[in-house]
PyMOL Python script that loads the backbone (N, CA, C, O; Angstrom):
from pymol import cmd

cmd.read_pdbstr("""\
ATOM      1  N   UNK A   1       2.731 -10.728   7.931  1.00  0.00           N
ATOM      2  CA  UNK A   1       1.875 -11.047   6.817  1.00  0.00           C
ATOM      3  C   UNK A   1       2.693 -10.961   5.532  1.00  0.00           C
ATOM      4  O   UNK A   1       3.375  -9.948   5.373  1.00  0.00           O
ATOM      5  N   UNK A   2       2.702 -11.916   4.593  1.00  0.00           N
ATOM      6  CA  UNK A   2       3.684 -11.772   3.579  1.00  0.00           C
ATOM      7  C   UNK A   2       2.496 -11.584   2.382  1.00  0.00           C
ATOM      8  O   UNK A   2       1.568 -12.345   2.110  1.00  0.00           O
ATOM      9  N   UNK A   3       2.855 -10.334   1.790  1.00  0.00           N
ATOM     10  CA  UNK A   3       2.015  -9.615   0.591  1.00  0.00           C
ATOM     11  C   UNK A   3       2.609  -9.905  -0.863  1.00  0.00           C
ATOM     12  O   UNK A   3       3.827  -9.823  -1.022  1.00  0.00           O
ATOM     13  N   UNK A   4       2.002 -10.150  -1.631  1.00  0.00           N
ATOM     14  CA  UNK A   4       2.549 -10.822  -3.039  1.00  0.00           C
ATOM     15  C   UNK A   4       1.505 -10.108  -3.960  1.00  0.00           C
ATOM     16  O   UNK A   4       0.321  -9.876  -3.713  1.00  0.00           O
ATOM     17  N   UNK A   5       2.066  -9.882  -4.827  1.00  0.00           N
ATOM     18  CA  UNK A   5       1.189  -9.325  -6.345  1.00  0.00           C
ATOM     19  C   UNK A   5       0.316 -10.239  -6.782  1.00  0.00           C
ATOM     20  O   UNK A   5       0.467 -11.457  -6.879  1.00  0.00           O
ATOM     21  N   UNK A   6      -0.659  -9.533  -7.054  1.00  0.00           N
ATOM     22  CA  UNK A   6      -2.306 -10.544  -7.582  1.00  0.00           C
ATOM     23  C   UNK A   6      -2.727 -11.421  -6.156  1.00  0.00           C
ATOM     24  O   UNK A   6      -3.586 -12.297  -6.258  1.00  0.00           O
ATOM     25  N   UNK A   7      -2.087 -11.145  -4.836  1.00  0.00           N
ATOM     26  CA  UNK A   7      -2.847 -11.687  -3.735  1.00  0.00           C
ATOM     27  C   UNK A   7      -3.656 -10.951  -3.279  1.00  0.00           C
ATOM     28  O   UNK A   7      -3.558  -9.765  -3.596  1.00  0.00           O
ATOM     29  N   UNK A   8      -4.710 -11.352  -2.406  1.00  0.00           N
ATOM     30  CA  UNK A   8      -6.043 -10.534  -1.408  1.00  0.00           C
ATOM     31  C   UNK A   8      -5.325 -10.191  -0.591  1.00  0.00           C
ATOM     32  O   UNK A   8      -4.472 -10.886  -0.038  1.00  0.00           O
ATOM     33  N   UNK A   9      -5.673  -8.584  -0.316  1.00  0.00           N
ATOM     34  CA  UNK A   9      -5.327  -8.338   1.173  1.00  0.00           C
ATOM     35  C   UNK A   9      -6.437  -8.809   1.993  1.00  0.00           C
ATOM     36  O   UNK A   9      -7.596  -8.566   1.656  1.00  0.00           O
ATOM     37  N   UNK A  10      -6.180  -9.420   2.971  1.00  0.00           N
ATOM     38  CA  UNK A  10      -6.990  -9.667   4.108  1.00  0.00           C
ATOM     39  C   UNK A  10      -8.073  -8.709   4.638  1.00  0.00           C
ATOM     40  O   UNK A  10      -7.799  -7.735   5.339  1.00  0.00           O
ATOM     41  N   UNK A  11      -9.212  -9.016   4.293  1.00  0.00           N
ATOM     42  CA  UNK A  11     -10.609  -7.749   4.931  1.00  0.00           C
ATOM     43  C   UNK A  11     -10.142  -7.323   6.596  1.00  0.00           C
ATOM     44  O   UNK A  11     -10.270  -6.181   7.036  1.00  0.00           O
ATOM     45  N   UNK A  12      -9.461  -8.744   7.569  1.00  0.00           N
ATOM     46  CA  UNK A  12      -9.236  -8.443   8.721  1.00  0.00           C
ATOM     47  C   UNK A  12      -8.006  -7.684   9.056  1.00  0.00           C
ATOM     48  O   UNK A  12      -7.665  -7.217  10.142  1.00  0.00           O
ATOM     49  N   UNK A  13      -7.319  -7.652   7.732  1.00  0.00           N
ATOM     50  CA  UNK A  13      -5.690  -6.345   8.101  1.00  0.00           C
ATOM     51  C   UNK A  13      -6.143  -4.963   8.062  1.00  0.00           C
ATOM     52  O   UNK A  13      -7.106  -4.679   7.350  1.00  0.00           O
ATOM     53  N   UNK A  14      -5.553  -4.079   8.748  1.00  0.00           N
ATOM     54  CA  UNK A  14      -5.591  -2.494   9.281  1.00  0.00           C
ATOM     55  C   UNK A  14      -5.273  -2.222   7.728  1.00  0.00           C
ATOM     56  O   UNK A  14      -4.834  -3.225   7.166  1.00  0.00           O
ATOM     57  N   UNK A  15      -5.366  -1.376   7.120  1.00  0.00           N
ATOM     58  CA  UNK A  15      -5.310  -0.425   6.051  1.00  0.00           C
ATOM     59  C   UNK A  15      -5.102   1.201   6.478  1.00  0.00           C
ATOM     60  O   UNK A  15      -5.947   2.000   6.881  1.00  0.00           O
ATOM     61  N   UNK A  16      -3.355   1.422   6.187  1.00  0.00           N
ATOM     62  CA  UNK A  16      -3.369   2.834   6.502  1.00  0.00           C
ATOM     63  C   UNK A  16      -3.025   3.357   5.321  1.00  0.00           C
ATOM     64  O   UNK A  16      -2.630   2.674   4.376  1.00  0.00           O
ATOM     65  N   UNK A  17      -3.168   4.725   5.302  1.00  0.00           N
ATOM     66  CA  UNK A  17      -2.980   5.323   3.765  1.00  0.00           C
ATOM     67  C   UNK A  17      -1.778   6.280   3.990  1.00  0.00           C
ATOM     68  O   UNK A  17      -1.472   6.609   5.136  1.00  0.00           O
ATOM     69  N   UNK A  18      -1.108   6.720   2.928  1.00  0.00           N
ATOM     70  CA  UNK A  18      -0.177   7.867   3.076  1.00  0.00           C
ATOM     71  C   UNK A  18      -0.118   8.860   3.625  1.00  0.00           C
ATOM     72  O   UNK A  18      -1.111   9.470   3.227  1.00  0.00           O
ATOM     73  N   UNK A  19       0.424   9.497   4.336  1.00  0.00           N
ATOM     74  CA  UNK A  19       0.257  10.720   4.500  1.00  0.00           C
ATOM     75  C   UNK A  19       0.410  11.982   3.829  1.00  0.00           C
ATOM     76  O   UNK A  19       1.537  12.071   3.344  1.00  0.00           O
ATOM     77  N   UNK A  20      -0.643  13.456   3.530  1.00  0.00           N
ATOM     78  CA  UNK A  20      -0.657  14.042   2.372  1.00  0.00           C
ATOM     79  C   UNK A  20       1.065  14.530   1.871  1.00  0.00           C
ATOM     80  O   UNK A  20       1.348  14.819   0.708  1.00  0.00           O
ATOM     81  N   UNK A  21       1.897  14.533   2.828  1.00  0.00           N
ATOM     82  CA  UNK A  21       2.741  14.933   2.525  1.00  0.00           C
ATOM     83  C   UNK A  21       3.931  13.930   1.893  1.00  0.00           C
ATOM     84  O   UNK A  21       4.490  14.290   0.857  1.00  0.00           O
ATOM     85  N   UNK A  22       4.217  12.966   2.381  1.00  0.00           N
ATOM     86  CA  UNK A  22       4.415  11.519   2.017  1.00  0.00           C
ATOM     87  C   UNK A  22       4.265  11.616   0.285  1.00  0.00           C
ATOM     88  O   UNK A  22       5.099  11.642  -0.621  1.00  0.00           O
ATOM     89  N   UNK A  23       2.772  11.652   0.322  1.00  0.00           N
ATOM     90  CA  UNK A  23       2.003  10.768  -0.745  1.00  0.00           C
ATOM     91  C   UNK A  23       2.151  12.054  -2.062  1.00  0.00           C
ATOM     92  O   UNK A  23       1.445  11.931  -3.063  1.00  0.00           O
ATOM     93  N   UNK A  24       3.040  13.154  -1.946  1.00  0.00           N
ATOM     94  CA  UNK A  24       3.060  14.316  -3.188  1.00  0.00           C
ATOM     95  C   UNK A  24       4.395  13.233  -3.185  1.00  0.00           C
ATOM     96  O   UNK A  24       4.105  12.507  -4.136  1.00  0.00           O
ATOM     97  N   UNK A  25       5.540  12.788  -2.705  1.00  0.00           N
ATOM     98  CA  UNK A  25       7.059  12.327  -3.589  1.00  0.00           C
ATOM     99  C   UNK A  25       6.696  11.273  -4.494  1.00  0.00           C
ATOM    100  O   UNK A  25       7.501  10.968  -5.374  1.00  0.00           O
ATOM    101  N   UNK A  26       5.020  10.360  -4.356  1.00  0.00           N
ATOM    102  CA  UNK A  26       5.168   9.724  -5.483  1.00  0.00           C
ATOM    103  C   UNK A  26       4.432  10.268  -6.663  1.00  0.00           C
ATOM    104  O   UNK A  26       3.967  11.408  -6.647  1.00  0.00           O
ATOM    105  N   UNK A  27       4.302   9.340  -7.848  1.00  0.00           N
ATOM    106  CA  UNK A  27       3.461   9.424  -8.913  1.00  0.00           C
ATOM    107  C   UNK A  27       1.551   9.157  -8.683  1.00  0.00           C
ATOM    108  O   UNK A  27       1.026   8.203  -8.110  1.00  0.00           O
ATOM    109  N   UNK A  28       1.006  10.081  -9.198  1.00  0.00           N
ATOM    110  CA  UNK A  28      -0.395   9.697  -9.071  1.00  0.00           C
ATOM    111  C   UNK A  28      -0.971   8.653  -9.428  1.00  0.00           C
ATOM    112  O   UNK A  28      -0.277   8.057 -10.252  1.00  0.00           O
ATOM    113  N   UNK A  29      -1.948   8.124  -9.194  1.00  0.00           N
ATOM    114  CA  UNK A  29      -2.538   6.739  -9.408  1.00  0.00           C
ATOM    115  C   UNK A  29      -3.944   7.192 -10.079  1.00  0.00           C
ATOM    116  O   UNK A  29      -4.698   8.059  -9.638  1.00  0.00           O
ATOM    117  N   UNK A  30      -4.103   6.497 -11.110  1.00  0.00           N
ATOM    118  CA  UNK A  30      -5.535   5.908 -10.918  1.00  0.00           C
ATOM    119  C   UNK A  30      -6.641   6.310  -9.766  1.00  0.00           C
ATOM    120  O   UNK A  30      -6.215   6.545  -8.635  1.00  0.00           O
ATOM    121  N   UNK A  31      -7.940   6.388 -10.010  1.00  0.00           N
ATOM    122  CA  UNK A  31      -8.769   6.702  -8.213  1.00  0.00           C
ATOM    123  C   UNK A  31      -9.297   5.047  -8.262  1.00  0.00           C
ATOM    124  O   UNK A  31      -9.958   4.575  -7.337  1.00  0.00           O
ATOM    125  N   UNK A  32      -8.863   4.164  -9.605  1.00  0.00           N
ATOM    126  CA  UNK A  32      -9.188   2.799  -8.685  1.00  0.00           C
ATOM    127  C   UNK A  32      -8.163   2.123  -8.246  1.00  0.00           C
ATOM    128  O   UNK A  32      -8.175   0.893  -8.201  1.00  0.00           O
ATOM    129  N   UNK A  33      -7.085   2.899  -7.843  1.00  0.00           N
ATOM    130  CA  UNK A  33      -5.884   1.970  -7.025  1.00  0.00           C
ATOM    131  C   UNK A  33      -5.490   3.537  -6.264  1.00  0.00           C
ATOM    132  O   UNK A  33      -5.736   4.733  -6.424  1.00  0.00           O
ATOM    133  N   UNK A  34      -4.558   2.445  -5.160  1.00  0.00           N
ATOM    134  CA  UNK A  34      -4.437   3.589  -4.021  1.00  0.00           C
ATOM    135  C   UNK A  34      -3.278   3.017  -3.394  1.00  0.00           C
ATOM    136  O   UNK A  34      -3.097   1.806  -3.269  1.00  0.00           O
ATOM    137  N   UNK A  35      -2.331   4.111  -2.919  1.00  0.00           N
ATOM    138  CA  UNK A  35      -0.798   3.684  -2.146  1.00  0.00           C
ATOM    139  C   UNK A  35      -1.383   3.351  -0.801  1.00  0.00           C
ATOM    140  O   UNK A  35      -2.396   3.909  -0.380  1.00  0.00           O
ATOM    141  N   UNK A  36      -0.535   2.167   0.054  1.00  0.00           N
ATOM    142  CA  UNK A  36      -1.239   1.776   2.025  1.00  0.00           C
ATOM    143  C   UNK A  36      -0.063   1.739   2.121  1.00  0.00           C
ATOM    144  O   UNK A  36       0.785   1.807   1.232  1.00  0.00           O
ATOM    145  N   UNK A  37       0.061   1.621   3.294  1.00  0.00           N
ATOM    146  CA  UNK A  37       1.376   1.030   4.054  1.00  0.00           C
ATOM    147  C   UNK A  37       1.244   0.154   4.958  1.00  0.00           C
ATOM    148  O   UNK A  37       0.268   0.258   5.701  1.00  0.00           O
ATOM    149  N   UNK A  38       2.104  -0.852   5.130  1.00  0.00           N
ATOM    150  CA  UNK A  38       1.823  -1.891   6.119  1.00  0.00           C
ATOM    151  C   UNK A  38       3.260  -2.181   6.109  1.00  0.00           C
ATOM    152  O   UNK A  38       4.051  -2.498   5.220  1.00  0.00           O
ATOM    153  N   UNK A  39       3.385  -1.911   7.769  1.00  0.00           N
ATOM    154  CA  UNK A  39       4.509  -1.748   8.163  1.00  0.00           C
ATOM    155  C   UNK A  39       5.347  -0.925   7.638  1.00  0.00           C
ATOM    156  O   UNK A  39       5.179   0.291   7.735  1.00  0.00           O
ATOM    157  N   UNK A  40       6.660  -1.610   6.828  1.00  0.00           N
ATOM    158  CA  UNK A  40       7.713  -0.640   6.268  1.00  0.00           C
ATOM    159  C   UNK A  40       7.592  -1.190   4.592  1.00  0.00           C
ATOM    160  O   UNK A  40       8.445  -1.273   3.709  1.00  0.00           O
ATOM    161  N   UNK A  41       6.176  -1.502   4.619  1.00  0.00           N
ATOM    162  CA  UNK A  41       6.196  -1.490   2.895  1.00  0.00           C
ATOM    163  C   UNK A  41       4.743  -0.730   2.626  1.00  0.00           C
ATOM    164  O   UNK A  41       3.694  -0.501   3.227  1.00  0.00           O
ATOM    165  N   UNK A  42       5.382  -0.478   1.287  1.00  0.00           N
ATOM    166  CA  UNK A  42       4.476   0.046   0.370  1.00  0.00           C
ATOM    167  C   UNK A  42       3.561  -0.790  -0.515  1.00  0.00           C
ATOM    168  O   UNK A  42       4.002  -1.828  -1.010  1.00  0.00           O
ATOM    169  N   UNK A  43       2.532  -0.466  -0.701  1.00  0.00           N
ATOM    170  CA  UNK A  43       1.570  -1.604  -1.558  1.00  0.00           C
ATOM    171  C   UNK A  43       0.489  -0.629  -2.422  1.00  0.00           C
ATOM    172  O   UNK A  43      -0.297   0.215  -1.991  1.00  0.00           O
ATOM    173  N   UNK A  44       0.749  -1.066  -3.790  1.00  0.00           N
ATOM    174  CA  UNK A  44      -0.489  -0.332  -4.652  1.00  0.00           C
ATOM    175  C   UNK A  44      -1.698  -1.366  -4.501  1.00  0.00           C
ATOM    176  O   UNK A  44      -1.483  -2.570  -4.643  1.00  0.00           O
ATOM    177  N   UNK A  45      -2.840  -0.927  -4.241  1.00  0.00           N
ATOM    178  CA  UNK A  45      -3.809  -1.792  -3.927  1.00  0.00           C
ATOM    179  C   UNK A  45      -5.434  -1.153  -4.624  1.00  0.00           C
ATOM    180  O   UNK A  45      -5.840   0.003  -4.510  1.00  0.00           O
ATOM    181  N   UNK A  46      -6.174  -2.362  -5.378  1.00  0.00           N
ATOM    182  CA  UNK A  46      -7.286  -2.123  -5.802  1.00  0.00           C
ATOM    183  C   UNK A  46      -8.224  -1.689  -5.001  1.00  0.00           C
ATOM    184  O   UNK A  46      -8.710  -2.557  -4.275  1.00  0.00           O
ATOM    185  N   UNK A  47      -8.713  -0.433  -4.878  1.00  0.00           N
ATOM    186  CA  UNK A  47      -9.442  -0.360  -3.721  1.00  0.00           C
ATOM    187  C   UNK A  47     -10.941  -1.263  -3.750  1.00  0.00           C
ATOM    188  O   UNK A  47     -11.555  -1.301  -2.684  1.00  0.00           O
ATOM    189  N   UNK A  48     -11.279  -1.673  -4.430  1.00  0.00           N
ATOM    190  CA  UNK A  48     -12.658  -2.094  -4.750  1.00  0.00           C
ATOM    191  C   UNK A  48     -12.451  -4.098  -4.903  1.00  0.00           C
ATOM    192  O   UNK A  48     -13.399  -4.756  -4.474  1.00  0.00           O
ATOM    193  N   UNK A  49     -11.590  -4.644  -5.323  1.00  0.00           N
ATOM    194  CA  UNK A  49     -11.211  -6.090  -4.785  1.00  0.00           C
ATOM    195  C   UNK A  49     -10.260  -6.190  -3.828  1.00  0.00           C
ATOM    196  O   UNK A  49     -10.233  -7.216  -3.148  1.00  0.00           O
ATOM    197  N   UNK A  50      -9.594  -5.458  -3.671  1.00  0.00           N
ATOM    198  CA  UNK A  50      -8.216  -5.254  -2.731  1.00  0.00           C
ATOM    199  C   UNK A  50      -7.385  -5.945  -3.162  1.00  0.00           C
ATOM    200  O   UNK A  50      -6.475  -6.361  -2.444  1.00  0.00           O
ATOM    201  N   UNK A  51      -7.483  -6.236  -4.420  1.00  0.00           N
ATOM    202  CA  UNK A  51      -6.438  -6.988  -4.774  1.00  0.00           C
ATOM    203  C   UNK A  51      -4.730  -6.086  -4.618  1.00  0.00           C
ATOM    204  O   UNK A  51      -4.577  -4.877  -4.447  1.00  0.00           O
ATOM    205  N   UNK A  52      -3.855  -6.937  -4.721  1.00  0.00           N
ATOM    206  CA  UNK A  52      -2.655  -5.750  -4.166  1.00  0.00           C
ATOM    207  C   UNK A  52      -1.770  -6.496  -5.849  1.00  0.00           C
ATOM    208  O   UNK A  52      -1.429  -7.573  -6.337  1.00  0.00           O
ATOM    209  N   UNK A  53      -1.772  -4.592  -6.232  1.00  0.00           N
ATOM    210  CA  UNK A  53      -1.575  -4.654  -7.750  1.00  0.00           C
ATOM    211  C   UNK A  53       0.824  -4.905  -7.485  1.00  0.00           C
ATOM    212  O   UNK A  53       1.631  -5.541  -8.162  1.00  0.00           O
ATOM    213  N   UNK A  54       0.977  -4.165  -6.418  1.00  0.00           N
ATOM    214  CA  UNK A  54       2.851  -4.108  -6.351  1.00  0.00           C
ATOM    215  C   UNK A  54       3.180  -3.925  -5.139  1.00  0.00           C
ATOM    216  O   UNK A  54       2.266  -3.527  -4.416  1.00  0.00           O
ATOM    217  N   UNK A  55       3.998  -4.053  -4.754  1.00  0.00           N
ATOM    218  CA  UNK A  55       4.202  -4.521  -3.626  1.00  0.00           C
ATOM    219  C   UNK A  55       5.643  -3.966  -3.402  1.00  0.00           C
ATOM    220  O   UNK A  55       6.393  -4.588  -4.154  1.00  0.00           O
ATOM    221  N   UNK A  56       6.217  -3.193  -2.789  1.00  0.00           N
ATOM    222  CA  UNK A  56       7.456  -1.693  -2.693  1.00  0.00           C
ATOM    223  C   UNK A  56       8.244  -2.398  -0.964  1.00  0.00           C
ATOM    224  O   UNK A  56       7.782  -1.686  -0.073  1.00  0.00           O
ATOM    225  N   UNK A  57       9.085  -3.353  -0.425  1.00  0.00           N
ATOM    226  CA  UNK A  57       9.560  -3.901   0.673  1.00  0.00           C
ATOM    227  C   UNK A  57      10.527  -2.963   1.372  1.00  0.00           C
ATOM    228  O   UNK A  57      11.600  -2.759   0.805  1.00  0.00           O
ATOM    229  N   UNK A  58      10.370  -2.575   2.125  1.00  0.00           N
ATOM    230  CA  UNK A  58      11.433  -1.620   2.984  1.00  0.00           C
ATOM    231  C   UNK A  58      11.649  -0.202   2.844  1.00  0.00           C
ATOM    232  O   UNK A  58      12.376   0.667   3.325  1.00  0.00           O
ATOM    233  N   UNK A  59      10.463  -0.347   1.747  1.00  0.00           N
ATOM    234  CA  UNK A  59      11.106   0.996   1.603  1.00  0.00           C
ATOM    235  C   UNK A  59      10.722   2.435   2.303  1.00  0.00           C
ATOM    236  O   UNK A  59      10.931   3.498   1.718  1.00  0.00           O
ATOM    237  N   UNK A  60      10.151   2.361   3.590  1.00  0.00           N
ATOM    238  CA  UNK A  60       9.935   3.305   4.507  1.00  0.00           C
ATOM    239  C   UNK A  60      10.814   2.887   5.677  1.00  0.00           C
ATOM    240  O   UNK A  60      11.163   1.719   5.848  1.00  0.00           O
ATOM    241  N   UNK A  61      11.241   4.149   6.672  1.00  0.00           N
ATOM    242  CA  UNK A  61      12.158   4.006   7.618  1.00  0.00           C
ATOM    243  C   UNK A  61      11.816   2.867   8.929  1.00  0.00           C
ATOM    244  O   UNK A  61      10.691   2.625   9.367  1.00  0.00           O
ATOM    245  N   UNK A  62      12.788   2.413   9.284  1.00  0.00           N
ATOM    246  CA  UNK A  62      12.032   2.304  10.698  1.00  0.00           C
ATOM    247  C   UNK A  62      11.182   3.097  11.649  1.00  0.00           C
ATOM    248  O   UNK A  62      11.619   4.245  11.726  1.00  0.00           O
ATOM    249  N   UNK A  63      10.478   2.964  12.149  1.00  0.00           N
ATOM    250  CA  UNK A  63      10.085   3.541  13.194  1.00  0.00           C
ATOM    251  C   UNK A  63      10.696   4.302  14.551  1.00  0.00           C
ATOM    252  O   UNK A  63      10.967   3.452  15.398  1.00  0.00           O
ATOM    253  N   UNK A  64      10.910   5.296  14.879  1.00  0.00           N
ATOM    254  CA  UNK A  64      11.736   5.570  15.522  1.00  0.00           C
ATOM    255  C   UNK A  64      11.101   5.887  17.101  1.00  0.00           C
ATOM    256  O   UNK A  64      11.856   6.220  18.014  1.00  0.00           O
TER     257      UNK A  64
END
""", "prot")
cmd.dss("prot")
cmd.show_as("cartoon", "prot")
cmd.util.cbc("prot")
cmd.orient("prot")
């Protein structure tokens, strides 16, 4: 799925969220935007249009 700034995330894509420990190395957000991950990227996303505000590529490990 290729994710772009000011695009919809898809209602039919999985939405996972950070994990609490993960989610203290970044900066806090807003409570109307929220960090997901999909795949090995990062995405700030509107929770309420889903619009996807940035979009962070690779920057989690592979999967091991």
């Amino acid at each position: 799925m290729l994710l772009v700034v000011n695009g919809i995330y898809p209602d039919t894509e999985p939405i996972t969220a950070l994990s609490p420990a993960l989610l203290t190395a970044f900066p806090p957000l807003p409570v109307e935007v929220a960090y997901r991950v999909v795949g090995r990227t990062l995405i700030v996303i509107d929770v309420k249009s889903r619009l996807v505000v940035d979009v962070a590529r690779l920057i989690l490990p592979p999967a091991s």
